[in-house]
Every structure is written in structure tokens, then in C-alpha cells.
C-alpha positions in Angstrom: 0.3 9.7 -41.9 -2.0 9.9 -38.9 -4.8 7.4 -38.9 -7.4 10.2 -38.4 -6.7 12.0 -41.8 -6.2 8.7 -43.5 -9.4 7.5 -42.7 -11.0 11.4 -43.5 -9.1 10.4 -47.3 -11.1 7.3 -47.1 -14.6 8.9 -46.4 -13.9 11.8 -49.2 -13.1 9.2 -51.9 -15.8 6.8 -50.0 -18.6 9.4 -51.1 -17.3 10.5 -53.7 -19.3 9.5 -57.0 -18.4 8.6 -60.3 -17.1 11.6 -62.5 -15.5 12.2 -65.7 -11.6 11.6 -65.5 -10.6 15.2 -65.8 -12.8 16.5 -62.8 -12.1 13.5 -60.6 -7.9 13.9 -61.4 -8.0 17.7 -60.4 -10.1 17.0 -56.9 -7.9 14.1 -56.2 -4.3 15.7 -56.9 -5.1 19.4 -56.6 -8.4 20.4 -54.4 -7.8 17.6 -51.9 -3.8 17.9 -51.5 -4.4 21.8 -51.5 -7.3 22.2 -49.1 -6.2 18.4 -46.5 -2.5 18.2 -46.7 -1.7 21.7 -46.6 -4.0 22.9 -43.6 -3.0 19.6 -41.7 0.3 20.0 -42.0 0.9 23.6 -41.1 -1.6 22.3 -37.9 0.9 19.6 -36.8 4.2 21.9 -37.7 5.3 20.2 -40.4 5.8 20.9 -44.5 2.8 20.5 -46.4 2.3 17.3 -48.3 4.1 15.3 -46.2 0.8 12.8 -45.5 0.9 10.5 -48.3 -1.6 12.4 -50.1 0.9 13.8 -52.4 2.1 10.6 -54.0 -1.7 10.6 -55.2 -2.7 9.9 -58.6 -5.5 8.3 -60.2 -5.8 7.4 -63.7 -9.0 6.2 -65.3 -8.5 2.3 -64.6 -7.6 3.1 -60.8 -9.1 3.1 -58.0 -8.3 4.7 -54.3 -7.0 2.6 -52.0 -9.2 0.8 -49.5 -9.0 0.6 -45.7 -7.0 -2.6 -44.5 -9.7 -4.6 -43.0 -13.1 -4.9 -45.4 -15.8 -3.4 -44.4 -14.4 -0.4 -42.8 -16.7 2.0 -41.0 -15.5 5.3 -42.4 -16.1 8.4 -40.3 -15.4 12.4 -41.0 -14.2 13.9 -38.5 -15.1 17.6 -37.7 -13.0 19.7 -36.1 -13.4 23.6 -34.5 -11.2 25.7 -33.1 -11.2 24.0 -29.8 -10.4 20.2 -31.1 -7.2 19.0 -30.3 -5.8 16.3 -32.2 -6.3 13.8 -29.0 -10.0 14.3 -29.1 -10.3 13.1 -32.9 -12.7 9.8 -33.0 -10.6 7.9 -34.9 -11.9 4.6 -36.7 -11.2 1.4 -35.4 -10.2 -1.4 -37.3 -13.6 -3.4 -36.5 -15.4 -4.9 -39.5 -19.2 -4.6 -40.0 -19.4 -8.1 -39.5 -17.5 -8.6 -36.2 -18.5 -11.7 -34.5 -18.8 -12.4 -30.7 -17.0 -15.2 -29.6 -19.2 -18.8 -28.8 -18.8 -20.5 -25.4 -20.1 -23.2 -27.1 -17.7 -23.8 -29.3 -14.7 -22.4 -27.5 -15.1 -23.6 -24.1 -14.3 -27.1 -23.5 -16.9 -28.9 -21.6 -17.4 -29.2 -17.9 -16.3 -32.2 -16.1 -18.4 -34.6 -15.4 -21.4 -35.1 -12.4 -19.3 -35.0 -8.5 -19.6 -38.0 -6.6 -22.3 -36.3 -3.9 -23.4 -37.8 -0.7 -26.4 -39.9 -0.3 -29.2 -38.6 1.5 -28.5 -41.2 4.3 -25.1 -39.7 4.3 -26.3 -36.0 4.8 -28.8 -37.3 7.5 -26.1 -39.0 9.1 -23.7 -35.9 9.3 -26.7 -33.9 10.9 -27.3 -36.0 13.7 -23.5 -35.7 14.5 -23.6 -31.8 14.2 -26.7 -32.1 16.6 -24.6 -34.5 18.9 -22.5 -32.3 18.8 -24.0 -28.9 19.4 -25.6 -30.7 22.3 -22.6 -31.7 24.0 -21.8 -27.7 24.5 -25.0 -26.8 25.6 -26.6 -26.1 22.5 -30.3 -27.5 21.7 -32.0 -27.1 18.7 -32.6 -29.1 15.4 -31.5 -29.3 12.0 -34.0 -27.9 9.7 -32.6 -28.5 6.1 -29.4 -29.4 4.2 -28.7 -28.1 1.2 -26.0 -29.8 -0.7 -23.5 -27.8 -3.1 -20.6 -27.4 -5.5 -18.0 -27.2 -2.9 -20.0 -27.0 0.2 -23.4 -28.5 1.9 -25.2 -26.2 3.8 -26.5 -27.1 7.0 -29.7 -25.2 8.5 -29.5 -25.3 12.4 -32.3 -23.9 14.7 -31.3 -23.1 18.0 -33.4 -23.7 21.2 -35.2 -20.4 22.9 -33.0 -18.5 24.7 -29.6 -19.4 23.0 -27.1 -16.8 21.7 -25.9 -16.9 18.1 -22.5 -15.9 19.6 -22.0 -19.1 21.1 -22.9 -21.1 18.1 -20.2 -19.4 16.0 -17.4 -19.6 18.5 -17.8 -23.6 18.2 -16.9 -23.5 14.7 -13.4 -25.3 15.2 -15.0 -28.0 17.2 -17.9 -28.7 15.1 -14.9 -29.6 12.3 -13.1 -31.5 14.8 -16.8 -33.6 15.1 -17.6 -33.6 11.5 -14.3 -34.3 10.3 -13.9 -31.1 8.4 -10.6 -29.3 7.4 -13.1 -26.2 8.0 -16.7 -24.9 8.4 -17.7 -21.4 7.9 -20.9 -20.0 10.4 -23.2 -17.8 9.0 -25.5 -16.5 12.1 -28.2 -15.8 11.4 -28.9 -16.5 7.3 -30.6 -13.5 6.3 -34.6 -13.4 6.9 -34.5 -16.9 8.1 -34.5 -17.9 12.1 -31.8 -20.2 11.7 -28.1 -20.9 11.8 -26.3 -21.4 8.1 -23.7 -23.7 8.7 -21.2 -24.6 5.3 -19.1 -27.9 5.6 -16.7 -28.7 2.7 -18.2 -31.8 0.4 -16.4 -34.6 0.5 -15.4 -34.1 -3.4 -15.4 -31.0 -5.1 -17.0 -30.2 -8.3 -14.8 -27.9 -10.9 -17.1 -25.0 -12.2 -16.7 -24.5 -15.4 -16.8 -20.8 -16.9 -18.7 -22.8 -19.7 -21.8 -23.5 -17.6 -21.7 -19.6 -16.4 -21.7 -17.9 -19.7 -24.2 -20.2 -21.3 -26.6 -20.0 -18.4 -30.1 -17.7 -18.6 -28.4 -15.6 -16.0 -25.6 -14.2 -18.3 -27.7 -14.8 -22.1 -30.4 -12.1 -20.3 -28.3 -9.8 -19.3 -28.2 -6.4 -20.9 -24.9 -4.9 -20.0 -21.8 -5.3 -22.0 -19.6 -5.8 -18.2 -21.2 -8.3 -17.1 -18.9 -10.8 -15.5 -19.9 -14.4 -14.7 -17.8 -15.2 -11.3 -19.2 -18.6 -10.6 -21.4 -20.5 -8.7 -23.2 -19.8 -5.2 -23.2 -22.7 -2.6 -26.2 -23.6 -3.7 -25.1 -24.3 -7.5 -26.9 -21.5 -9.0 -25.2 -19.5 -11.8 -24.2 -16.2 -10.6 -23.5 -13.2 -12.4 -22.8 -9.1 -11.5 -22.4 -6.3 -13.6 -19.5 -4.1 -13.5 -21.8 -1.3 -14.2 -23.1 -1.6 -11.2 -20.4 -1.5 -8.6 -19.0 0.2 -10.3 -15.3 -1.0 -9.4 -14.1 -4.0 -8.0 -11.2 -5.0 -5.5 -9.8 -8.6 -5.7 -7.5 -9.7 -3.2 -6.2 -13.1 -2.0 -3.6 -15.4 -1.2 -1.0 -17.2 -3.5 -2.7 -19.7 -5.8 -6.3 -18.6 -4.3 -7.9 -18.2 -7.4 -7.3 -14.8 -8.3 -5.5 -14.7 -11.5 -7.7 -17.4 -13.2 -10.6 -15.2 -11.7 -9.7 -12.1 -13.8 -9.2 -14.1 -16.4 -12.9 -14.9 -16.5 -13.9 -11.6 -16.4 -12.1 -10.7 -19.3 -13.3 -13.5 -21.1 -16.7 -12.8 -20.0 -16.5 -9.3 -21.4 -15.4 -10.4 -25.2 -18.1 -12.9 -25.0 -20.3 -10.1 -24.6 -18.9 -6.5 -26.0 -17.2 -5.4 -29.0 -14.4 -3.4 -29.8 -16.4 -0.4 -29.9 -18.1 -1.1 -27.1 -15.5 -1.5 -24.6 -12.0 -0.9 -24.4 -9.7 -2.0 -22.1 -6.5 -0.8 -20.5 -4.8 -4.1 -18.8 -1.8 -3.1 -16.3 0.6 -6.1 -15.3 3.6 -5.7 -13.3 3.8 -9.3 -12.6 4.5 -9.7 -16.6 2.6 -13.2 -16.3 -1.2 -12.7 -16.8 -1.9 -10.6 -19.4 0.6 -11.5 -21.9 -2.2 -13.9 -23.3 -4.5 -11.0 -24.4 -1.5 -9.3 -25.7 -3.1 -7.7 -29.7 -7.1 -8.1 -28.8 -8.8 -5.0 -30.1 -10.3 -4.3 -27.1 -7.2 -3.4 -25.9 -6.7 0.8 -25.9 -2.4 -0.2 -25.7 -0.5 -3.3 -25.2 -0.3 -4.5 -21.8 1.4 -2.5 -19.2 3.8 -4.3 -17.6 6.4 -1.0 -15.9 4.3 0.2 -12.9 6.0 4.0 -13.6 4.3 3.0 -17.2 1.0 2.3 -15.3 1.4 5.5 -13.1 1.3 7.3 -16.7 -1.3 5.3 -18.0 -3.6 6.1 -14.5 -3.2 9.6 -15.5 -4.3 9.5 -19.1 -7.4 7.5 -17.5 -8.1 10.8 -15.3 -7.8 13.1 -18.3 -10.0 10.8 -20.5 -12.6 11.1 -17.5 -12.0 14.7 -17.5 -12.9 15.0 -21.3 -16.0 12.6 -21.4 -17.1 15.2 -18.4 -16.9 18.0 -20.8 -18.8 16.2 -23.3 -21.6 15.1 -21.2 -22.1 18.7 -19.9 -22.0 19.8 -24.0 -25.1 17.4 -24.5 -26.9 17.8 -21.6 -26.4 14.5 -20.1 -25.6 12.9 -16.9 -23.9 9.8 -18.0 -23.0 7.7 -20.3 -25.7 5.9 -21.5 -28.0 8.9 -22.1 -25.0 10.4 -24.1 -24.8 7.2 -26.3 -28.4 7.1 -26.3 -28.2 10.7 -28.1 -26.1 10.2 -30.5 -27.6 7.0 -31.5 -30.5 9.5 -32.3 -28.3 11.6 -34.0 -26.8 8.5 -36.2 -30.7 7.7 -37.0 -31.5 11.2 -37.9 -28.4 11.4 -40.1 -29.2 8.3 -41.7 -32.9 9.1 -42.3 -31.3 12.2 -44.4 -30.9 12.6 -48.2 -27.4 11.5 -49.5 -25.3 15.1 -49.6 -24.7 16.3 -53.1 -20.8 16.1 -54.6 -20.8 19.9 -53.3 -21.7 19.1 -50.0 -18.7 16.0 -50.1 -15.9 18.6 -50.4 -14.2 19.7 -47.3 -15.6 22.3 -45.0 -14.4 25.8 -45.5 -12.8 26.2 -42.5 -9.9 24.0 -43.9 -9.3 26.7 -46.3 -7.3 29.6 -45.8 -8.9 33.2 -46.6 -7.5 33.6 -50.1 -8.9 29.7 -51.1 -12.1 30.7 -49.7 -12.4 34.3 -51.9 -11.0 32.2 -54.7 -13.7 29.8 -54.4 -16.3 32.6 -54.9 -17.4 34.0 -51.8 -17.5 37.6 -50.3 -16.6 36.6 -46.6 -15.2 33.8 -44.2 -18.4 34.3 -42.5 -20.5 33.2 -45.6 -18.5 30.4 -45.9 -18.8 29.2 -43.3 -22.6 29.2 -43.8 -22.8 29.1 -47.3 -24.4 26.0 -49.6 -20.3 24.0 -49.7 -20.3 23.8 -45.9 -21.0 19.8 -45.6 -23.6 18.0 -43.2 -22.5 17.5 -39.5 -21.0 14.2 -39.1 -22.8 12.9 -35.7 -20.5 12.1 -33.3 -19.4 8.5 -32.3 -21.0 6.6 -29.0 -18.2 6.3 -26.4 -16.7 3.1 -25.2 -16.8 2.0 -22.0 -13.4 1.8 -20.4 -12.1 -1.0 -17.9 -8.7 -0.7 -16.2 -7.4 -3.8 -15.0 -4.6 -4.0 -12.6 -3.2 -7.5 -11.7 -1.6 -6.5 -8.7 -1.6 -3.1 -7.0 1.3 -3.5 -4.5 3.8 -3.6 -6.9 2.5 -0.3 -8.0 2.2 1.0 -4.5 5.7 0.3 -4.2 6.9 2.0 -6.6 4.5 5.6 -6.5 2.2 4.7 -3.4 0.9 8.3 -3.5 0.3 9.3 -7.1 -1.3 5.6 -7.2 -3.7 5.9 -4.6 -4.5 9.6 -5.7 -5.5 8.7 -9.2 -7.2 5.2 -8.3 -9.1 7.6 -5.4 -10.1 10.5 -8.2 -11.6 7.9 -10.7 -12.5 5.6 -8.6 -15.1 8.7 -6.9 -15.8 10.2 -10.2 -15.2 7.6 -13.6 -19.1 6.1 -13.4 -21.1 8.1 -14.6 -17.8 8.3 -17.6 -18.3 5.2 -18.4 -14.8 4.2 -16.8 -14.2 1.4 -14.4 -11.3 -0.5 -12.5 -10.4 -3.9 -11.1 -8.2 -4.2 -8.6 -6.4 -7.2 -7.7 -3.9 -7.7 -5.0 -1.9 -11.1 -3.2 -0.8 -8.4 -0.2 -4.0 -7.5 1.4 -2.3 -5.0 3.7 -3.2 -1.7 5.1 -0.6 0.2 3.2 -1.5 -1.3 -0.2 -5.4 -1.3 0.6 -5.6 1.9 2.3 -8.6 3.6 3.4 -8.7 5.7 0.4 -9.2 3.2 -1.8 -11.2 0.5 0.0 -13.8 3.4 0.9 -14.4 3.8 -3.0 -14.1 0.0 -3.7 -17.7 -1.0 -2.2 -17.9 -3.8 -3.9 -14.8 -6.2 -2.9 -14.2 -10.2 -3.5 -12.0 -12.1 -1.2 -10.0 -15.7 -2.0 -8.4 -17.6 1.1 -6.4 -15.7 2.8 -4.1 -16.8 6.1 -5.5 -14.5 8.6 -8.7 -13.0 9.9 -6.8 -9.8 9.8 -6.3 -10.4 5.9 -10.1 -11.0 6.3 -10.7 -8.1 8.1 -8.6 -5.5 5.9 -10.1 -6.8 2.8 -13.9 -7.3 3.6 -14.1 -5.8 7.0 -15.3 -9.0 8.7 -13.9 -12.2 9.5 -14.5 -15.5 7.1 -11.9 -15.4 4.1 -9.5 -17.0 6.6 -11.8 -20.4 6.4 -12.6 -20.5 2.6 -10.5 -24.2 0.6 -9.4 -21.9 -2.0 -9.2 -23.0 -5.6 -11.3 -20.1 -6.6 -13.8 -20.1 -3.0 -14.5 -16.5 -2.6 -16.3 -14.6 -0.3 -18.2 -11.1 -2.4 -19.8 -8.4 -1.3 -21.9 -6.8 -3.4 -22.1 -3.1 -3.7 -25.0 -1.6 -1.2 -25.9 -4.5 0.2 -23.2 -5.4 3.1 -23.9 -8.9 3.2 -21.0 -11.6 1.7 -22.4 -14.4 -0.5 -20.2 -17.1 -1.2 -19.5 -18.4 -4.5 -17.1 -20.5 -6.1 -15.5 -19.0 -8.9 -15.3 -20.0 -12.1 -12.2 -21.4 -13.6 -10.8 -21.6 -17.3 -7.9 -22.9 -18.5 -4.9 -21.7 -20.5 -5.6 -23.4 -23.9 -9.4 -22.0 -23.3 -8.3 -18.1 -23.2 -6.2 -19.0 -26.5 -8.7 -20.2 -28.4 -10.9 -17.4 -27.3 -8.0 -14.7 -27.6 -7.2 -16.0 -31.8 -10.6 -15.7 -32.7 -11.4 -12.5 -31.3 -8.0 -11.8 -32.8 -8.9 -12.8 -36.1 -12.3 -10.6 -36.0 -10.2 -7.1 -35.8 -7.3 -5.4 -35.7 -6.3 -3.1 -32.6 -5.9 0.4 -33.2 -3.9 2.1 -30.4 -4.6 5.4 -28.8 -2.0 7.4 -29.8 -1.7 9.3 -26.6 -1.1 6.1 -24.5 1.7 5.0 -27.1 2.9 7.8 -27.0 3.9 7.5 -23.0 7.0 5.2 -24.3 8.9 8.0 -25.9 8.8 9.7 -22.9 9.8 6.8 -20.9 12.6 6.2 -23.0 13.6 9.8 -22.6 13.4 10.1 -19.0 15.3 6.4 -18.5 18.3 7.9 -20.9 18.0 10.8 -19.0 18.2 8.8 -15.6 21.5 6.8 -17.3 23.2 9.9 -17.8 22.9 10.8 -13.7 23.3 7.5 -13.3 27.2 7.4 -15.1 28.1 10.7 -13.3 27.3 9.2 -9.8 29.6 6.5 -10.8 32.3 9.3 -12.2 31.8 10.8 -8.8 32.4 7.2 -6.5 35.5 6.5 -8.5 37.2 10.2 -9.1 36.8 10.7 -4.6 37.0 6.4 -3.9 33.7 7.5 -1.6 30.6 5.5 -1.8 28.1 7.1 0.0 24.7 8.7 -0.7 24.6 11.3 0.9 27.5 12.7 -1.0 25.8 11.9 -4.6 22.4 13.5 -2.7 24.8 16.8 -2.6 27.4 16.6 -5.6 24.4 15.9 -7.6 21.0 17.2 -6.5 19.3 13.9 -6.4 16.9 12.8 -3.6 18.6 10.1 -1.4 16.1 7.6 -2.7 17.5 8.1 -5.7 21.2 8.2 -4.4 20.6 5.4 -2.6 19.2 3.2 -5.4 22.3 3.6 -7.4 24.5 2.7 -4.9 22.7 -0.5 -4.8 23.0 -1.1 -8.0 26.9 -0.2 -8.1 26.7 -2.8 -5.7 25.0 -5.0 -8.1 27.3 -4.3 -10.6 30.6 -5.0 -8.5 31.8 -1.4 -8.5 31.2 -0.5 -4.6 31.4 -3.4 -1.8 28.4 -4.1 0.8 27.6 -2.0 3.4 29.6 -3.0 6.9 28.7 -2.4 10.4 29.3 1.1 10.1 27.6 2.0 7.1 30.7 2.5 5.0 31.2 0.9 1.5 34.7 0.0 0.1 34.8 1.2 -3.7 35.9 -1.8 -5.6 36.2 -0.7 -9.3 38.3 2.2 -10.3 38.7 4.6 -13.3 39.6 3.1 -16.4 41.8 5.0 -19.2 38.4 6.9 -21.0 37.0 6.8 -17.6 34.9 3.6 -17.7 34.8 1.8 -15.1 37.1 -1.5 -14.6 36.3 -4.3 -11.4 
């Protein structure tokens, strides 16, 4: 039985009030199966009483069945002409009392105080930076050091008359002086007249995702995305809201620090949102990351781990943005929050409202055919459909936010580079003021996996290490990720503002997101969208589909003892990617030989007696 009419059921009986056993036995097995089976089923195509309603029957100790999950918000939903069945709000499985998760008690504690350097120490290694500055040329003094998680900042103003430029081409022989694997120059800090120069701390501290979430920074803040990415150099807590980017491209080398950076982001948002409040559509081709979070409620499906699954979860993501567009013009709205806003005024209004009479419980007329309507006493459809049985309005239901996390995007690009790029393009222009936002995270920060279409809508960008400036430079448009110490170092820039902060990332470990992921899994059940679910029928359809072109290629290579693509291309109307896949994979399989110098393949296999065939 759909969820949507199980849960209308649920609200009839959930309003109903007490009545005499006769009257409550002919609503329950005749009114109700009569005017909600019958409609819904003709609606869907199928024979009435086929929802479960027909195996109904009360008797005077009974009692209708409850939702799974106690208490269950109960909601009736109202449908015109237009509704589809998609657009149905239909209840999630999130209890009254849902409880946010505690850092406190789930996070294990931060490790203890790093061994920092003495201020003789720091003193010391700013007379040899001076030395050394001076030995090119360079006068000036150091101003201030300002010691850090991972780095030490060193404050260096230059003489009159002395260009920036050659300050920061010195950078690999001021870490030859100091000892340094590397140093990173900023020039100029921003509203200062000095030099910022970063030199890695002899020990490094571990920041915790603990210290993040329970600082002032993250308890303040308002918005259900906010993510808690670390530290700055300077040890302060910092924090940015997803809201505000609104989407975000991660990219870095192997063992960086990106994957243990998205998992704090998703952690930071079930620490702050429930089910209701955000859902979340988590795409991982790697098949690695986002097993963990495999059954939260948050989740809209399970994880996506086929990229052609992702390219047809992108596209449910643009028509979801479409619809939220549609109902954001309906209420006269710009965005999101003013449409929740509204309807929380609605809900109030509702609420404020006497309790509708039994009359005013039954089902709205327009469930009724004509004859039930004259039956039930009135002249015309058009005075039922005003007259004293129609029930309240039920308000309509605040929108989640939606985030759409991607672990990594060339995998994807490989697969459907341009239907990829379009939808992350389209949403990535339009899904804010929806309420829809994406992460992006990528090891191969290249220009045909961050193309210009996407990183002009992706403003706000973090970088791990990476090997190259030109890794630098295609991911943040400047030079500097190429000297981070990885271990989540990151460079971000922030949306507007074009300048890059450092920060060190936060990490969690794996026994951290499990305790996290049970409880939240313990607070609710996930209800799927049915929509997204039901992308793997069609999946499954189009792979048997594929088999089937797949077993006349190999017909065709054995029957003519010809293994080439183009001639599947021809015999079969294929594209030659296509051909030429499944010549690699009779390859694979031992039924063709490799390719030799000129192209050709010998056909190993041949025909067996029902055709199969035999290497």
C-alpha cells in the first residue's frame, strides 16, 4: 500500500472520535473502503481495494493499527486536479521526540596539549629568518610571531622601498635556513603592512572535530548547514555555513584529508538538523565513504554508488528544484526560508483553530464520484465541493533543505562528462534560493573534471595538498596548495571574498562516525522517496536490456570468427563506444584475443551446440 494513503488511514482513524460500534463499523468497512480505496485505486490503475483497507474490520475491543514508530506526525494530504502522486508530502518516520546527537558524549576527547616552542625558541627562529632575509638583500624586522596548531606565523616588515615579489620568491631558501620541509608566503596579510610568513611547528596538534562543534562558534549558529571545518592558524574555531556559499568544491591529493573532511561535515549537519530539516542525497562511486551512513534518516535513498545511478539521481535533483520553483511562485516567495516561514504561520493559524467536527473528518468530496456525492444529499458537484462536509485545509509541510554530496566527481565525469557537468551547472546556478545544495569532492583536480562550467558556479572552493602549483592553480586559481603538510591542511576560499584562509581541518575517526551514525539511527527510521527508488527498476531494465545486445554481439563474433567494432557498430546499430566496450570485455572474458599491431583480434571461443559460447 503506498505510504501516502497509509498514513491518510492513520489521520482519518487519528481524528476520528469515539462512536457507537454500529456507526464506527459502517465508516471503517464501508464509507472509508468506498470513498479511499476505490478512488485511489482507479487513480493508480489498479482494482479497487487492493490497499489493505479491505482486510479492515474493527470490532468493539479493537483498535486501528498505529504507525510503526510512536509518536507519528500524521498528515492529510490534499490533493487537486493538478497533484501528482510525486508531489504528495508524505510522513516521515521521525518521532516527536527526536534527539540531536551530543558531541559530548559521542566524540571521544581531543588529545592532549602539543609540545609548543618556548618563547626563546620562537625568538631564536626570528633572528634566523631576519639573518636570513638579510643575506638576499632584504631589511626589515620581525614584528610578531604568532604560534599555531600546525603552523607559527611569522610577521615580517620589510624596509622602504622593497618589493613583496622578492620576498615571496625566497620562500625555498628561507626553509632551507629555518629548517623547514615548507613555508607558505602570504604578501601582504590583509590590512596589515607586513609580510605573513607560516613555518610548520615542530609537532603538530590533531584537531579534534570535538573542540569544533562544542565551541561558541558552531552552538551560536543559526543555520541547520553549518559545517565546522577546523581550525585557523591561529587556533581559533572556525566554522561556514553551507547556506551561504551556497556549494562547495573539495579537491585534493590522495590521503590529503579529503574524505575524513566530508565526513565532518556530515557529522556536523546531524549534530545540528533533523530529518525534517534536511535530507541528504550521498553519491559514492568509490563505494568506500559513505557506506557508514548507509540507513540515517536524513538520507532521501541509500547511497549511490553507480555513477549512471548518480547521473539519474542529478536529474531528479533538477526536477525537485523545478517543483520547489513552482511552489515558491504559488506563495509569493523568493526562497526558501520565507516559504517555510509561511507555512509555519499557516501551521499556527491551523493550530489556533477549533478541532473540526466528525463531519468535517470525513474525506473531501472530491474523492467521491458524482453518484456518491448526489447520494450523500447534495444538488451539485459544485456544492460539494463548497458545502459544510468539505474538511479544513491541511497546511502544507516546510520543505527540507537538500545536500547532494558527491565523493568524487571524476569517476562520474568519466562515465557521462556532459550530462554531469550540465546538471551540476543548472543547479549549481539556480538550487539556492530551493533550498538545494552540493559538495563536490575530487582527488583529480584537472581541467577536464573541474571545468570552467563548474568552477565558475563553485565560488566557494577548499583545497588539500596537492603536487603541483598547477593542481593549485586549477582548483583555487592561485598558487599555495602545492606547499600545505597535508593531514587535513587546507587552503578555503570563502564565497565573495577572494582571499584564502588557511585552516586545518578537523578530523574524526571511524569508530566516532559509528557511534554518531547508531544513535541517529536509533532516533528514526528512513523513509525513501519513492521516485529516487524507483531509478533501480529502470536500471535493472536498461542493464538486461544492454545483456541482450550484449549476447548478439557475441552471436555475431562467433557466427563471422570477426572481432571488430566497427562491424558490431553496423550489424547492430550501436555507437562504437559501445561496440568497443564489448569487445573489451569479450576480451576479458577469453572469447576474442588482444589487439595486435594491426588492430586485428583473433576470436578464441567458438559456438557451442545451443550456441553459447565455449573457450
Amino acid at each position: 500500500m503506498p505510504e501516502h494513503w497509509a498514513t491518510l488511514r492513520e489521520g482519518v482513524f487519528a481524528v476520528m472520535p469515539e462512536r457507537s460500534i454500529e456507526v464506527e463499523k459502517e465508516i471503517g468497512n464501508r464509507r472509508l473502503r468506498a470513498r479511499l480505496s476505490k478512488p485511489a485505486a482507479v487513480a493508480r490503475g489498479e482494482e479497487p481495494g487492493t490497499d489493505g483497507i479491505e482486510e479492515l474490520e474493527l470490532t468493539p475491543t479493537q483498535t486501528p493499527p498505529g504507525p510503526i514508530i510512536q509518536p507519528f506526525p500524521v498528515t492529510i494530504p490534499t490533493w487537486d486536479a493538478q497533484t501528482t502522486e510525486s508531489e504528495v508530502v508524505v510522513a516521515t518516520a521521525e518521532s516527536e521526540n527526536y534527539q540531536l546527537p551530543d558531541p559530548e558524549i559521542l566524540l571521544s576527547d581531543p588529545s592532549g596539549p602539543m609540545d609548543r616552542m618556548s618563547d626563546e625558541e620562537l625568538k631564536a627562529q626570528s633572528e634566523i629568518l631576519s639573518r636570513a632575509l638579510l643575506s638576499f638583500g632584504i631589511e626589515g624586522i620581525v614584528t610578531e610571531v604568532r604560534p599555531g596548531p600546525v603552523v607559527t606565523m611569522y610577521e615580517f616588515e620589510p624596509g622602504p622601498g622593497t618589493k613583496v615579489a622578492r620576498i615571496v620568491n625566497l620562500a625555498d631558501d628561507l626553509a632551507l635556513a629555518l629548517k623547514a620541509t615548507s613555508l607558505r608566503i602570504v604578501a601582504p596579510l590583509p590590512g596589515k603592512s607586513v609580510v605573513g610568513i607560516e613555518v610548520p611547528n615542530r609537532s603538530r596538534e590533531t584537531v579534534s572535530l570535538k573542540e569544533v562543534v562544542m565551541s561558541e562558534a558552531f552552538r551560536r549558529a543559526r543555520s541547520r548547514l553549518t559545517l565546522a571545518l577546523g581550525k585557523d592558524i591561529f587556533g581559533a574555531p572556525s566554522t561556514a555555513d553551507l547556506k551561504a556559499m551556497p556549494h562547495l568544491l573539495v579537491a585534493g591529493a590522495t590521503g590529503a584529508g579529503k574524505s575524513v573532511s566530508l565526513n565532518t561535515m556530515l557529522l556536523s549537519i546531524l549534530f545540528s538538523a533533523k530529518p525534517s530539516e534536511v535530507k541528504l542525497l550521498l553519491i559514492d562511486p568509490k563505494m568506500l565513504e559513505f557506506q557508514s551512513y548507509e540507513g540515517i534518516p536524513h538520507l532521501l535513498r541509500p547511497v549511490i554508488t553507480d555513477p549512471k545511478s548518480a547521473a539519474r539521481g542529478l536529474g531528479w535533483v533538477v526536477a525537485e528544484m523545478e517543483r520547489r520553483y513552482k511552489l515558491l511562485a504559488e506563495a509569493g516567495v523568493r526562497n526558501i526560508d520565507a516559504y517555510n516561514r509561511k507555512v509555519a504561520g499557516l501551521h499556527e493559524v491551523f493550530a489556533e483553530s477549533n478541532a473540526p467536527s466528525v463531519e468535517q473528518t470525513e474525506l473531501p468530496m472530491k474523492f467521491l464520484s458524482e453518484e456518491e456525492r448526489l447520494s450523500a444529499g447534495e444538488t451539485s458537484i459544485a456544492e460539494g465541493e463548497r458545502g459544510c462536509m468539505q474538511p479544513k485545509p491541511t497546511p502544507p509541510e516546510p520543505l527540507p533543505f537538500i545536500v547532494v554530496m558527491i565523493d568524487e566527481l571524476a569517476d562520474l565525469m568519466m562515465v557521462a562528462p556532459k550530462d554531469v557537468e550540465d546538471k551540476i551547472a543548472r543547479l549549481a546556478q539556480m538550487a539556492r534560493a530551493s533550498g538545494i545544495h552540493l559538495v563536490l569532492a575530487t582527488q583529480r583536480p584537472s581541467v577536464d573534471v573541474l571545468t570552467g562550467l563548474i568552477k565558475a558556479n563553485f565560488p566557494a572552493r577548499i583545497a588539500f595538498q596537492v603536487s603541483s602549483k598547477t593542481d593549485s592553480r586549477t582548483i583555487l586559481d592561485a598558487n599555495g596548495a602545492e606547499a600545505l603538510l597535508g593531514r587535513g591542511d587546507m587552503l578555503y576560499l570563502a564565497s565573495g571574498t577572494g582571499r584564502l584562509a588557511r585552516l586545518h581541518g578537523s578530523f574524526v575517526s571511524d569508530d566516532d562516525v559509528r557511534s554518531v551514525v547508531e544513535f541517529v539511527k536509533k532516533q528514526a527510521l528512513p523513509i525513501y522517496n519513492q521516485e529516487l527508488q524507483s531509478l533501480k527498476l529502470e536500471e535493472a531494465a536498461e542493464e538486461e536490456a544492454k545483456d541482450e545486445v550484449y549476447e548478439q554481439a557475441k552471436e555475431l563474433v562467433l557466427s563471422t570468427g570477426q572481432a571488430s567494432a566497427s562491424l558490431i557498430q553496423r550489424r547492430l546499430r550501436v555507437g562504437y563506444p559501445r561496440a568497443a566496450r564489448m569487445i573489451e570485455q569479450m576480451e576479458s572474458e577469453g572469447i576474442v584475443g588482444a589487439a595486435g599491431r594491426d588492430g586485428r583480434r583473433e576470436v578464441l571461443g567458438r559456438r557451442g551446440p545451443v550456441g553459447a559460447a565455449e573457450v
